[in-house]
Structure formats: C-alpha cells, structure tokens
Residue, then its C-alpha position, 0 to 999 in steps of 0.5 A: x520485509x516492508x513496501x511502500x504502495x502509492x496508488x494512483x487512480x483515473x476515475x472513470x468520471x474525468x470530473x470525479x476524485x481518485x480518493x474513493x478508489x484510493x481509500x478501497x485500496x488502503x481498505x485492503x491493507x488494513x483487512x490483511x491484518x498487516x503493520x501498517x501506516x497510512x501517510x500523505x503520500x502512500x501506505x507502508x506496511x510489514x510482513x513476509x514476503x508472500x504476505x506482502x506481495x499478495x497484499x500489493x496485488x490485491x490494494x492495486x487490484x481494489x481499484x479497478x474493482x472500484x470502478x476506476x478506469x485505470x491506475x498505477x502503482x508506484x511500489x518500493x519493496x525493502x527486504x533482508x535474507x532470511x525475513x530479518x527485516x527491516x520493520x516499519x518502526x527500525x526505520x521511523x521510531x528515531x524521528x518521531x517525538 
C-alpha cells in the first residue's frame, strides 16, 4: 500500500511559518522505518496497511503536539488485495533520469 500526506498546519502565532510543525510530521514518517519520499508538496510513504494507517495518524497528530493551533491532512491512500501493491518505485521509476 502507498499514501500520499500533505499536512497543513495554522501555527499558533498568526505571524509564525507552518514549516516547523510540517517538518514534526515528516520527522514521524521517517522514524516509522517506512519507504518514503518527501517532495514539494507532501510525503509518500510504502507499508502495510496497519503500518500505513498508523503512521498517517501519528504525522497528523505531531503537529498538534508541535504547538500548532490546528491542521489539516490531505491524505490520498492506493492499495491492491492481499498487500500486493503498488510500491512508490512501480510508479515514479519510469520518470525519473
């Protein structure tokens, strides 16, 4: 299974960035031990579905533990029967150099 995150947080301080409180949350995904890819945009990561599920909780959650005042995810889930797939690299390897 892969999931695209996309956090997007309102700092507590109005005149505050959201990047610190985005950087807790990619921090999360990259301490899950999952594949993943941080881009512009948002975080893909590979696992099984209880792996991945948990892990998009736990990014949405270091946010408001960051101190933000609030956030909200945009989440886009792919996942075949039996686990099979698709990995991150069946996707993106053909359009890479």
């Amino acid at each position: 299974m892969i999931a695209e995150i996309q956090v997007a947080p309102r700092p507590a301080d109005p005149t505050a960035v959201p990047y610190p409180h985005v950087d807790a949350a990619i921090a999360v995904i990259k301490a899950s031990g999952l594949v993943s890819e941080v881009v512009a945009m948002g975080t893909t990561l590979e696992g099984t579905p209880d792996e991945i599920w948990s892990v998009l909780r736990a990014a949405h959650e270091a946010v408001l533990a960051d101190g933000a005042a609030s956030v909200i995810s945009h989440i886009k889930v792919a996942g075949a029967a039996g686990d099979r797939g698709p990995r991150i690299a069946d996707l993106v390897t053909k359009h890479r150099p």
